[in-house]
KELUMKOL-834608 format. One line per 4 residues: number of its first residue (from 1); for each residue x negated, y, z negated of C-alpha. Coordinates in pm, 1 decimal, decimal comma, always signed. Each point is the difference from the previous one (the first is absolute). Layout:
<kolmis>
NUM> X/Y/Z; ...
</kolmis>
This chain:
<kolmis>
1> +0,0/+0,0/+0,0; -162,0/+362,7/+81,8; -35,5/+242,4/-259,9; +317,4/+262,1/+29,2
5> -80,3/+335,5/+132,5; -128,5/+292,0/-168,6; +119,0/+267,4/+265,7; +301,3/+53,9/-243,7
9> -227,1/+179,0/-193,1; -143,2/+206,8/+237,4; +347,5/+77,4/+151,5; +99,2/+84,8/-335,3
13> -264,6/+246,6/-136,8; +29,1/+161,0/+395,8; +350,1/+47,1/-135,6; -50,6/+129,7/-303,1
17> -202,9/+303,6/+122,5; +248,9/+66,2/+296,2; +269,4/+57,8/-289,2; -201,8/+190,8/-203,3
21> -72,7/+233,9/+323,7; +398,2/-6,3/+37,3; +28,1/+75,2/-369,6; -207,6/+288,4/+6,5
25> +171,3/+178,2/+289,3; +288,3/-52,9/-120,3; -69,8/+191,6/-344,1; -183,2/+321,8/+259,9
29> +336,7/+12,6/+215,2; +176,7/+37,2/-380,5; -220,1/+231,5/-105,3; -13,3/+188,4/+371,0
33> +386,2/+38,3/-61,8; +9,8/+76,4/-394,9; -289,7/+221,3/-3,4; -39,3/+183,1/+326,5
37> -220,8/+274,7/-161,8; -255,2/-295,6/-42,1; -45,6/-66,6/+394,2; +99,6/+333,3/+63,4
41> -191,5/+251,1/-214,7; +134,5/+375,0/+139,4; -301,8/+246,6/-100,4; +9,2/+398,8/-2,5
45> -333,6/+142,5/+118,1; -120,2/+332,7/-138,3; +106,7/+188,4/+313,9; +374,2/-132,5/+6,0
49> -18,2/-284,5/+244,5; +137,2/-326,5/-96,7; -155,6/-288,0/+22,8; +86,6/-394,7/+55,3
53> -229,5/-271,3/-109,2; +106,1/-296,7/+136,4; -221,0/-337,7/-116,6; +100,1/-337,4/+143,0
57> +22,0/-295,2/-261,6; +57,2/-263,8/+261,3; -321,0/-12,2/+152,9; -213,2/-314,7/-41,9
61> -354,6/+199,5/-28,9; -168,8/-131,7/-291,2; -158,4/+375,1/+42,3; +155,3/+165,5/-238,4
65> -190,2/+336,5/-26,5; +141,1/+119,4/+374,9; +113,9/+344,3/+32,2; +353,0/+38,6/-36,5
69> +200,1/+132,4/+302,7; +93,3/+383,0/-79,7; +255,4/+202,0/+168,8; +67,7/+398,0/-105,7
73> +287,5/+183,1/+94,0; -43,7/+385,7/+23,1; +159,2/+208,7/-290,6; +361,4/+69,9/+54,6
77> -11,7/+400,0/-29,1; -275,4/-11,1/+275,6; +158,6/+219,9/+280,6; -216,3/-192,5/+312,1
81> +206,7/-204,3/+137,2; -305,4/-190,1/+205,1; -131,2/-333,7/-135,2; -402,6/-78,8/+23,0
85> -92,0/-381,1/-96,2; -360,4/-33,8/-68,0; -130,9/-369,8/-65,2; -341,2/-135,4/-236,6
89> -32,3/-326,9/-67,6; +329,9/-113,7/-89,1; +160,0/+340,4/-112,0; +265,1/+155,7/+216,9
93> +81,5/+401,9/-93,4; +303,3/+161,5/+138,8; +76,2/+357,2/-97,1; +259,5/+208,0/+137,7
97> +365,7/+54,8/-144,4; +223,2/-267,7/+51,0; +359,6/-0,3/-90,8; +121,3/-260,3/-249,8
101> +209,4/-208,9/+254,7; -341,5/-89,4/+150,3; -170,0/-38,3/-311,8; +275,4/-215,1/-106,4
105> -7,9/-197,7/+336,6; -398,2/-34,0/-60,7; +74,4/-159,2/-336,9; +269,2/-262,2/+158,4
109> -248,5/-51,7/+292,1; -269,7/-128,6/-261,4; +171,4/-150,5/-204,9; +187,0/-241,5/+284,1
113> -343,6/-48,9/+84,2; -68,2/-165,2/-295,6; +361,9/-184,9/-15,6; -159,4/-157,1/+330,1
117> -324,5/-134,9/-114,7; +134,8/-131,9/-305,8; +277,4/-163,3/+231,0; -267,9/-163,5/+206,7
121> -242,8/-104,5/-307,2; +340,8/-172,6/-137,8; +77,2/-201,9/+335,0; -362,5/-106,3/+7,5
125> -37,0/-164,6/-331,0; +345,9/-182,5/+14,4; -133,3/-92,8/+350,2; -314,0/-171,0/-158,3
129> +134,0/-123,4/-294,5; +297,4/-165,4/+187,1; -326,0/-167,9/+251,7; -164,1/-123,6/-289,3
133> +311,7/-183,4/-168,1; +87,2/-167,8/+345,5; -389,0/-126,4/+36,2; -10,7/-96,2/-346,4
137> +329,3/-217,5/+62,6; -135,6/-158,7/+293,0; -377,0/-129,9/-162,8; +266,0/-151,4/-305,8
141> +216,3/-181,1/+258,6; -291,4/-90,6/+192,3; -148,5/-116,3/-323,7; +281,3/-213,5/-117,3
145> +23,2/-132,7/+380,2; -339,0/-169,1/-15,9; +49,0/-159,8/-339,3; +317,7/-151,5/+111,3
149> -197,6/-123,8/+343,6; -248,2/-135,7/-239,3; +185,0/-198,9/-213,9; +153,8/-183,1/+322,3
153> -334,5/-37,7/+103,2; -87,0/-189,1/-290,8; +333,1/-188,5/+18,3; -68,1/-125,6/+369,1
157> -406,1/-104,9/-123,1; +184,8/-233,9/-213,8; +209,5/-137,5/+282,3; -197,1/-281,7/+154,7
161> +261,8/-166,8/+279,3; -104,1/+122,5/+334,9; +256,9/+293,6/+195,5; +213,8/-148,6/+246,3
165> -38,4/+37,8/+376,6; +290,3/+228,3/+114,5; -11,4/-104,6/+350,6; -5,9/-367,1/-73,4
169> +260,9/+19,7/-336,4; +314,0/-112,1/+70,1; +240,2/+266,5/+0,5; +312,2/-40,1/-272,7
173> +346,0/+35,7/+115,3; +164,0/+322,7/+25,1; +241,5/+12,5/-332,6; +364,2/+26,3/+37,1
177> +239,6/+299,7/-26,0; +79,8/+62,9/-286,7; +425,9/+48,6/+19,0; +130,2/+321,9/-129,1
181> +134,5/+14,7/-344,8; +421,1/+13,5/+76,5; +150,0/+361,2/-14,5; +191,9/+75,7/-269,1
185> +205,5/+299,7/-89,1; -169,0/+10,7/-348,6; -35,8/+348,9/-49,6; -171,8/-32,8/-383,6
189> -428,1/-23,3/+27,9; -167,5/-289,1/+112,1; -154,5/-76,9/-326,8; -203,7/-322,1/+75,0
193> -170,0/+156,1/+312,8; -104,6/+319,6/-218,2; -117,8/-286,4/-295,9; -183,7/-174,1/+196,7
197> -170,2/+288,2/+227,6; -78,7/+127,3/-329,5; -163,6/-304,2/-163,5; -191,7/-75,0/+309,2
201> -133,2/+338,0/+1,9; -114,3/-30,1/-376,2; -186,4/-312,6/+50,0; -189,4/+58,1/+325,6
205> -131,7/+333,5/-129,3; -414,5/-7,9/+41,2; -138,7/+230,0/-281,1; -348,1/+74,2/+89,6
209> -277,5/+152,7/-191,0; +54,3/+389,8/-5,8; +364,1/-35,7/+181,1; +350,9/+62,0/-171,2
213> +281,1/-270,5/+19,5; +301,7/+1,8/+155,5; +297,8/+52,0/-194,7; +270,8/-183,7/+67,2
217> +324,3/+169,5/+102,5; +296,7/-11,0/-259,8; +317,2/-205,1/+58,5; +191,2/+349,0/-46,7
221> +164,0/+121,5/+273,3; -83,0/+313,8/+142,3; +339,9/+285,3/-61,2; +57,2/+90,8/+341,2
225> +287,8/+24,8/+180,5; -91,7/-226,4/+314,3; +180,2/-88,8/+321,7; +132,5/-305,5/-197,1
229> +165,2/+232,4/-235,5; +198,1/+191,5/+327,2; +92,3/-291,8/+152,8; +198,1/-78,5/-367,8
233> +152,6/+307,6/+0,2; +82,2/-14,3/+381,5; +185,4/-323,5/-99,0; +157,9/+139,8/-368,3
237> +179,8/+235,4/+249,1; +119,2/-264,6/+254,1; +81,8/-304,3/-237,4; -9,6/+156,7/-329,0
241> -186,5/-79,7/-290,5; +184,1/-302,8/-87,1; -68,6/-166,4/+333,6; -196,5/-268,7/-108,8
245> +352,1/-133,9/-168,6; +149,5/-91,2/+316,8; -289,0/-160,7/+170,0; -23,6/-366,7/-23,5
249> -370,1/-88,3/+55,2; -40,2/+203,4/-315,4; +139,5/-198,6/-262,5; -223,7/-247,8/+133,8
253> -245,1/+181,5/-84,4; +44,0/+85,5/-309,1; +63,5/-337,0/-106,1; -331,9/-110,4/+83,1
257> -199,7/+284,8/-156,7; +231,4/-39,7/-327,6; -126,2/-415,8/+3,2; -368,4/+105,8/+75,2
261> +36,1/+284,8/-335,5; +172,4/-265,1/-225,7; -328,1/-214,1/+99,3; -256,5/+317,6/-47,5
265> +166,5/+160,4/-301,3; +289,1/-237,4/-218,9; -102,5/-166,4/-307,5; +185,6/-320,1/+185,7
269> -275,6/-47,3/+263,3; +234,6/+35,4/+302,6; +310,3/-189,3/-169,6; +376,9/+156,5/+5,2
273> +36,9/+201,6/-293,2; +247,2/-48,8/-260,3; +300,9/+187,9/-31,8; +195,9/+107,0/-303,9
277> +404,4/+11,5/-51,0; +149,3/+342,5/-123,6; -288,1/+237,7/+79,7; +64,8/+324,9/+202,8
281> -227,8/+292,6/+86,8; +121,8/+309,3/-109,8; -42,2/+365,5/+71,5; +116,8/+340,1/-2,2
285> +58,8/+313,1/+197,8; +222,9/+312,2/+19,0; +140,4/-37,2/+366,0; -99,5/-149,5/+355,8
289> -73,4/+281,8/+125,1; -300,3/+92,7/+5,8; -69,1/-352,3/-182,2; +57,6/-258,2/+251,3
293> -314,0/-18,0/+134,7; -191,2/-50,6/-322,6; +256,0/-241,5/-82,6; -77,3/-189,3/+337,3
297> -381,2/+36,4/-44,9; -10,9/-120,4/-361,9; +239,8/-303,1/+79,5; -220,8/-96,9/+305,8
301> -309,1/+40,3/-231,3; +123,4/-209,5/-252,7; +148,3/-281,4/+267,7; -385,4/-22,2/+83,3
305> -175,4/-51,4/-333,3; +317,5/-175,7/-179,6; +322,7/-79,6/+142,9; -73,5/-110,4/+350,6
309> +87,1/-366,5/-100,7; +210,9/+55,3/-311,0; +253,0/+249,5/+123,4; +93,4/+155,6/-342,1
313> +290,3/+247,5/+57,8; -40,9/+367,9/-20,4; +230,8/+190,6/-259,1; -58,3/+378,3/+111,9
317> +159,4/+252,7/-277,3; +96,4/+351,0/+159,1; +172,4/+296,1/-125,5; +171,0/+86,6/+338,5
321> +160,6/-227,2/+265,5; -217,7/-135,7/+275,8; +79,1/+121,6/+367,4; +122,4/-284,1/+169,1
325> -308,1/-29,7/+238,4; -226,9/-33,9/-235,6; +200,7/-244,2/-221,9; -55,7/-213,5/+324,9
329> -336,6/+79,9/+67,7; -105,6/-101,0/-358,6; +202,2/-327,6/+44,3; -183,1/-25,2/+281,6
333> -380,5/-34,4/-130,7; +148,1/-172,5/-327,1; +84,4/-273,5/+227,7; +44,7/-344,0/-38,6
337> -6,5/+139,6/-372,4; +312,7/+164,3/-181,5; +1,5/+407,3/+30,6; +282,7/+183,8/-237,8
341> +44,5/+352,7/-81,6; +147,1/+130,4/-309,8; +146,8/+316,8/-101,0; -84,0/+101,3/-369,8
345> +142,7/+333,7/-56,6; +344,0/+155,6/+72,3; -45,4/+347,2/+201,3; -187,9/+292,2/-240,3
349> +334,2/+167,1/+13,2; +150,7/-236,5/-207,4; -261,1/-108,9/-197,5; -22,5/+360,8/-99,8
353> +394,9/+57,7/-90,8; -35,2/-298,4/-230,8; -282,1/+140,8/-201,5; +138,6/+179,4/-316,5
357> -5,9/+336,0/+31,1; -273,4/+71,5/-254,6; -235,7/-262,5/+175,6; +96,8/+170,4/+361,2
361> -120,0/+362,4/-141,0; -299,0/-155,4/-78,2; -94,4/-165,4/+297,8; +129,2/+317,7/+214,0
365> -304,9/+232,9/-250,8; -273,5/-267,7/+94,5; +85,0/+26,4/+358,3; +42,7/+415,8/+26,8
369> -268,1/+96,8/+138,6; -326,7/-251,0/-33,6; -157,1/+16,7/+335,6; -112,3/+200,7/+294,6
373> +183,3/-166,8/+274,3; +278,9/-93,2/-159,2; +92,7/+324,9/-250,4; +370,9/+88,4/-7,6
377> +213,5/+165,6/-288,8; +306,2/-204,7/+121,9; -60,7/-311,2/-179,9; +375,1/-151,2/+63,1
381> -153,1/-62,0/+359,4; -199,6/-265,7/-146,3; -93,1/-322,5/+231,4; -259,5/-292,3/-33,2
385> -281,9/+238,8/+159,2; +19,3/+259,5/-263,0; -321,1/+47,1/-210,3; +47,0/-45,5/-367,2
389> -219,1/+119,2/-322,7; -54,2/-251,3/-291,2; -166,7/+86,5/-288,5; -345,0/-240,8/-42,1
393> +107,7/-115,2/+329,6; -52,5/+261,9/+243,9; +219,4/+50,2/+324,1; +219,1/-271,1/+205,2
397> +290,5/-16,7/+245,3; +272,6/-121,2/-88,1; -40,4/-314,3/+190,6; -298,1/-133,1/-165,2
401> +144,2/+106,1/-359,4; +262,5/-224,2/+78,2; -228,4/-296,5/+158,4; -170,1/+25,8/-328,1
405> +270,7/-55,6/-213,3; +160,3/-263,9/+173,5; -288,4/-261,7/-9,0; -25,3/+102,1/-338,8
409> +382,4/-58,9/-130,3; +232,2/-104,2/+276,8; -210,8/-259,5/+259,3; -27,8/-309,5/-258,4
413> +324,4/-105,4/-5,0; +138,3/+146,9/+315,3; +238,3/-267,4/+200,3; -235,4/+22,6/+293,6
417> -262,6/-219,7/-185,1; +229,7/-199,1/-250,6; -77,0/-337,6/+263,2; -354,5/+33,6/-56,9
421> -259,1/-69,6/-249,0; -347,9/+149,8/+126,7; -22,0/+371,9/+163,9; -319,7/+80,5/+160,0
425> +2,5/+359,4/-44,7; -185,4/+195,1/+316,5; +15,9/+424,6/+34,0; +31,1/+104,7/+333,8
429> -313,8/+157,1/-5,0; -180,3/-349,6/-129,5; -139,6/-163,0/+284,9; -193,4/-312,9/+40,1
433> -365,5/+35,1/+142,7; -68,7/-392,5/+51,2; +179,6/-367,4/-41,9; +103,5/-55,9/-354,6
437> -268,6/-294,5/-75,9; +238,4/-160,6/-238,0; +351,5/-10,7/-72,8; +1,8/+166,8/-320,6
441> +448,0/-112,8/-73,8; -215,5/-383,3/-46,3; -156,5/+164,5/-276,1; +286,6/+155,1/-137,9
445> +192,9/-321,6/-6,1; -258,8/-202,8/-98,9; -51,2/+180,0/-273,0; +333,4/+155,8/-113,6
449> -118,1/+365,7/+21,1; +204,7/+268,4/-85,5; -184,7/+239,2/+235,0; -294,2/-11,4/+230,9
453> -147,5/+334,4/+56,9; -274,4/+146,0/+278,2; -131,0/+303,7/-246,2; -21,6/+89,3/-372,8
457> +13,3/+232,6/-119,1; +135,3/+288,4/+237,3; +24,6/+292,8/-213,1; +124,4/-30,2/-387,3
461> +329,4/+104,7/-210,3; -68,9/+249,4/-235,8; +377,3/+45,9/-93,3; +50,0/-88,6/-354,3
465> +389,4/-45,0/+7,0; -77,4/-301,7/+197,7; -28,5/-171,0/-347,6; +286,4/+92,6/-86,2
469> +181,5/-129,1/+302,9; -178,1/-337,1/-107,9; +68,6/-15,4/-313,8; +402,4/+55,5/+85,5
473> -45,6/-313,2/+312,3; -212,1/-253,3/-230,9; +104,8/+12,6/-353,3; -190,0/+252,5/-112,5
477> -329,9/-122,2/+183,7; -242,2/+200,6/+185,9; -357,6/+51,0/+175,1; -234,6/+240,3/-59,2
481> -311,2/-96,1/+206,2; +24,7/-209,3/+302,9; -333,0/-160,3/+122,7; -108,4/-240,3/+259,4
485> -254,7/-316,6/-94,9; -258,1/-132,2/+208,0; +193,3/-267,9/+185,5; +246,2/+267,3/+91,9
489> +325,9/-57,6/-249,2; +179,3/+252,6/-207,9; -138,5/+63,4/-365,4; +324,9/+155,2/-167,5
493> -130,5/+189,4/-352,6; +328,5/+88,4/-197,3; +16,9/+343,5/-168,4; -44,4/+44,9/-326,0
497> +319,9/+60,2/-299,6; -77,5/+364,9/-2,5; -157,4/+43,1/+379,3; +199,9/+256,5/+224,0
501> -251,2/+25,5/+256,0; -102,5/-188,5/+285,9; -369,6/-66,4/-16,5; -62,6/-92,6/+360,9
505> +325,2/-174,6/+212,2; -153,7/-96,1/+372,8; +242,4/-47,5/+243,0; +20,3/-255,1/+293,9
509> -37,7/+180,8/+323,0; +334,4/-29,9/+156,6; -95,2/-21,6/+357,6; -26,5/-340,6/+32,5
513> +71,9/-268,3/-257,2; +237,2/-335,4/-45,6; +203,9/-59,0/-229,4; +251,3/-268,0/-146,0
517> +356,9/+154,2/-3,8; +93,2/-240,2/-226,2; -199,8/+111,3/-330,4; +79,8/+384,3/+117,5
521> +392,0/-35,8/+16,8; +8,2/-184,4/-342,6; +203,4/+230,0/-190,9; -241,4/+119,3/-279,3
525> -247,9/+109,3/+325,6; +280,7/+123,2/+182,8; +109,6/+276,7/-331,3; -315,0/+85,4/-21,1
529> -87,5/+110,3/+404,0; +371,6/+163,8/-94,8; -108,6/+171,4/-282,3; -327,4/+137,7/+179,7
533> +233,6/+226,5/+183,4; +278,7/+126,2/-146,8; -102,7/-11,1/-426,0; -77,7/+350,3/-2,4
537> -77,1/+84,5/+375,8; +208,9/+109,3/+261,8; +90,3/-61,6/+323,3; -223,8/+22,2/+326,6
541> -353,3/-15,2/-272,5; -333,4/-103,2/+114,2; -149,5/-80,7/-349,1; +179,8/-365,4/-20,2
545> -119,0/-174,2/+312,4; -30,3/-307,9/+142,7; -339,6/-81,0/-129,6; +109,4/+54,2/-378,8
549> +245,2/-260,4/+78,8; -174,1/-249,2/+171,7; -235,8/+29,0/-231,3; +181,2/+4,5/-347,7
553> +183,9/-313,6/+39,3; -300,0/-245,0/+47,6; -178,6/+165,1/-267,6; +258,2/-54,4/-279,2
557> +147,0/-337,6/+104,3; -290,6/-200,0/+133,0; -367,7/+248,1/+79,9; -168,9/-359,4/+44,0
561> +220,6/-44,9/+314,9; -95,3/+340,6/+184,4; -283,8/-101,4/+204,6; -237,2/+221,6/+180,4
565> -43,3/-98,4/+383,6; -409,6/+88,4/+6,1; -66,3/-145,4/-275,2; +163,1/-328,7/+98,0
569> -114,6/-40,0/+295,5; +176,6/+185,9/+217,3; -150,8/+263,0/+245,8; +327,2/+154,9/+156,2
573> -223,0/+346,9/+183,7; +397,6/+168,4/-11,9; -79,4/+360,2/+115,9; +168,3/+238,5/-140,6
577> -88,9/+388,6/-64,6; -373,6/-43,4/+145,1; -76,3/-289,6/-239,5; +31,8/-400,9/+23,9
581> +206,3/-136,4/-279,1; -2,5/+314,7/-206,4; -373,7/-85,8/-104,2; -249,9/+106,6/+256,0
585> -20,1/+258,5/+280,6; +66,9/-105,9/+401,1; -202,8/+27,9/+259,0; +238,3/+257,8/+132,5
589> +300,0/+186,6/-168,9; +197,6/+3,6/+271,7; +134,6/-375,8/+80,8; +50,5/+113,2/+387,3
593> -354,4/+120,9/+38,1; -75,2/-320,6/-220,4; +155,7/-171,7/+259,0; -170,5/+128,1/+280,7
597> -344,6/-100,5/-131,9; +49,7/-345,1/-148,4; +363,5/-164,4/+154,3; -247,8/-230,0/+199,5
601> -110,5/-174,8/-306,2; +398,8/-92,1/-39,5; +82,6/-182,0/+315,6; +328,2/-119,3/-67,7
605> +132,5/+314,2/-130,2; -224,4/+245,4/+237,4; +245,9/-225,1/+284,1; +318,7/+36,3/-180,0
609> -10,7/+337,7/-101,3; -244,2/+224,0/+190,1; +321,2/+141,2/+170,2; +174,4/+117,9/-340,3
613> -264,4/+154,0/-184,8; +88,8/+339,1/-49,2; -8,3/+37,1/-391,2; -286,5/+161,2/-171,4
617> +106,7/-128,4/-330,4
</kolmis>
């Protein structure tokens, strides 16, 4: 092996000195512009005339004890108006009265003059430096070039079979065609290609001596709208986005990417999965408009990490009647699985003339005048829209005061669910990011849990009459403290004789969570989710949610039966509000931008519902 070469040095130190050279014009030009009196030193002679030294710092001389260059301009109350120019050495002399335009003019003129050389001593070290960099580069790829040749050198001295003739080889047979892989109408990634371009880039990466290896290209997806993406809309606009539905190759389809994800990602290595009797998904929203479509994406979602094969029926709770079109359209995507609709409120107008009149005056002062874009005096106007002020609770419409308390009081023992046993509990706005690995209602039943829950705690009650409430429900029993152990189960610590405080009350996050009705509409349970609503509150309240009444129940009848989903086992990656099961932050707040980097990593679902995403979360 030769010795590497030492003209890197060379090229380096040749460097070094061109920058200092650009360095030190640099700082002249500065100083040329900062402190003109410095190049340009204006001197009054004893008769008047003015005079205009002008030294050049640019020059290369190592001679520095040359005359400066001198100019003098006559004095200005001279009355010839004749100019003589006499010249020694290096000294030019101009007397005669010139006006101060020209003098001014003079002063430009010299001063571009030095703007010029400074211009051209700056182009002339970048030039050079820039030559030296590119040399450099070439003696290091040179260098590297003639290890690598002799390293194969040694590698063929160790060969000893003799090189084949090429005229007298025989010659192989030309390989066959390789057929083209079948067209599909897949829009969604082609994930294995990108794998496996990927991997074989990793692996046949050379790293030499002095080099820097390649970096293998992320699976991500870059976020641009491509000619793919027109071609979708282009077809939204012809067939709609629920075109997919009616085409029969599709189902197909999706059958055989749901068998290859049960294989990939079930805990029953590619077998059916069991299905449950009386269990029902169950959600809520104010109306179907604007709604439906984050009804349709989050049902589509959850048909590809859960209820593709076991067809649980959707319960949807709204406030308002669904448009007819959208009833259907929901039915639709529910398909072959059960899709109902129920109305849980009368119209505001007579919820409000049933109110008592003392609870109606208050309701009408909270909602006065609370916010900027919705601030009217006229408060019997009100409707589900209307901002609301709650002391300790901050501002609300009407809408989601009321979605608040009714998963609080009136959804455990509504008629809608009395044929069922287990509600998995989704938001709208909690949507799945991956296959659920394992079916966490075989958990449930296999261990009698009251509760299985995908984050603890989400916030904590600090309201103190909620022992009070429980001590009225269970027999003058309560809980102060409310902790969770290391295997992920309820630790219930009662209060105290004389305790009136909560010491710290963590709630179950209420966006996602399953639940057995059964425990919650035993009647003790069901007096005390009545109790946390209307002992000493009042109608349309945000302080007695849904979370203090999911979470009450379990921990005063049976906290060793609330389970914790991460902590058994159970990696669920919901999104919802930029995080993944309420414990760490996503990738990307926004689900639809979520999508558009990572849906590829999803196949089944990046088929069946590429065409619906339209909900940020």
């Amino acid at each position: 092996m030769s010795a590497p070469s030492t003209n890197n040095n060379i090229n380096n130190n040749s460097s070094i000195g061109n920058g200092k050279s650009f360095q030190r014009s640099v700082f002249i030009f500065v100083l040329g512009c900062f402190f003109g009196m410095q190049v340009l030193n204006f001197q009054v002679s004893h008769d008047g005339s003015l005079a205009v030294q002008h030294e050049s710092h640019f020059s290369h001389s190592d001679n520095h004890h040359d005359a400066p260059a001198l100019k003098t301009i006559g004095a200005e109350n001279s009355d010839d108006a004749s100019a003589t120019a006499t010249t020694s050495g290096t000294t030019n002399t101009i007397t005669g009265s010139i006006p101060k335009d020209e003098l001014k003019s003079l002063i430009r003129s010299e001063l571009l003059e030095l703007l010029q050389e400074t211009k051209a001593e700056l182009v002339s070290s970048t030039n050079t430096a820039a030559t030296q960099t590119m040399v450099r580069r070439r003696q290091e790829i040179t260098t590297n070039d003639n290890n690598v040749d002799e390293a194969k050198d040694d590698d063929d001295a160790v060969e000893t079979a003799p090189k084949a003739n090429p005229e007298t080889a025989p010659k192989a047979a030309p390989a066959e065609p390789v057929p083209p892989a079948p067209a599909t109408d897949d829009d969604s990634p082609d994930t294995t290609t990108t794998i496996a371009a990927t991997a074989t880039t990793a692996t046949s990466t050379v790293i030499n001596h002095g080099t820097i290896p390649k970096i293998p290209e992320p699976l991500v997806q870059p976020f641009t709208y491509t000619e793919e993406d027109r071609a979708r809309n282009l077809q939204w606009k012809q067939l709609g986005r629920d075109w997919r539905l009616d085409d029969p190759e599709e189902k197909k389809v999706w059958d055989q990417l749901a068998a290859e994800q049960r294989t990939k990602w079930s805990d029953a290595n590619g077998a059916p999965p069991q299905t449950y009797d009386k269990v029902a998904l169950v959600s809520k929203v104010h109306s179907s408009s604007p709604f439906i479509g984050s009804v349709v994406q989050n049902m589509c979602l959850m048909k590809a990490a859960y209820n593709y094969d076991r067809n649980y029926p959707w319960i949807i709770f709204s406030t308002l009647p669904w448009k007819k079109k959208a009833l259907e359209r929901a039915k639709r995507w529910a398909y072959p699985a059960n899709f109902t609709v129920v109305i849980d409120s009368e119209p505001l107008a007579d919820v409000l003339d049933k109110m008592p009149k003392e609870e109606r005056e208050q309701l009408e002062s909270r909602c006065e005048c609370c916010h900027k874009t919705n601030c009217c005096k006229d408060s019997s106007k009100l409707h589900w829209d209307w901002w609301c002020h709650e002391h300790g609770a901050g501002h609300a419409t009407l809408s989601y005061l009321w979605q608040a308390e009714f998963r609080a009081t009136h959804l455990w023992n509504h008629p809608a669910l009395k044929d069922y046993k287990h509600m998995i509990w989704i938001d709208n706005d909690a949507l799945p990011t991956k296959p659920w690995p394992r079916d966490p209602l075989t958990t449930m039943v296999d261990n009698d849990l009251v509760v299985m829950y995908d984050n603890f705690p989400q916030g904590s009650c600090g309201n103190s009459m909620l022992i009070e409430k429980m001590k009225m429900a269970y027999d003058n029993r309560a809980v102060c403290k409310l902790e969770l152990t290391a295997d992920g189960h309820f630790n219930s610590i009662p209060c105290k004789e004389d305790q009136n405080k909560l010491t710290r009350f963590g709630l179950i996050h209420g966006m996602f969570h399953i639940t057995d009705l059964d425990v919650y509409r035993d009647p003790v349970n069901l007096e005390m989710n009545r109790l946390l609503t209307q002992h000493k509150g009042y109608k349309f309240s945000r302080q007695w949610d849904d979370q203090i009444a999911v979470t009450v129940v379990p921990a005063m009848v049976a906290p060793e039966r609330a389970w914790d989903m991460r902590r058994n086992g159970f990696n669920m990656s919901m999104a919802h509000n930029g995080n993944l099961d309420g414990k760490e932050k996503n990738s990307r707040w926004s689900y639809t931008i979520w999508w558009k980097y990572f849906n590829h990593t999803w196949p089944l679902a990046s088929r069946m519902c590429s065409d619906v995403m339209t909900f940020a979360g």
